[in-house]
N, C-alpha and C positions, 0 to 999 in steps of 0.2 A: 373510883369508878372506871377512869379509864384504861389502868391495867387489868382488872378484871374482863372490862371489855374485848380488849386484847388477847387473853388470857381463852374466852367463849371463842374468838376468832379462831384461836390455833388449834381450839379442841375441835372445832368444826369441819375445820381441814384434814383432821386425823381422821375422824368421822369419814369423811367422805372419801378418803384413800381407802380405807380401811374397806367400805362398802363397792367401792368399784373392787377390789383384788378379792372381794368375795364371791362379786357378780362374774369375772375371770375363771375363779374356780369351779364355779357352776357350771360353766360352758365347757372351760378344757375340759370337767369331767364328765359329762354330755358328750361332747366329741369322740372320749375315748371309748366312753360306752359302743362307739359305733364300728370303733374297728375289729 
């Protein structure tokens, strides 16, 4: 149980890179729309 637990930990953390460098993308692309 507690490597798996571990294991949810670190997918979580990908998870949440992964969603901020989307949320990034969103914007830089937003931005450039504007120039």
């Amino acid at each position: 149980m507690s490597k798996q637990d571990r294991e949810h930990k670190r997918l979580k953390k990908v998870y949440e890179l992964f969603e901020s460098l989307s949320y990034f993308y969103i914007v830089f692309s937003f931005v450039l729309s504007f120039i």
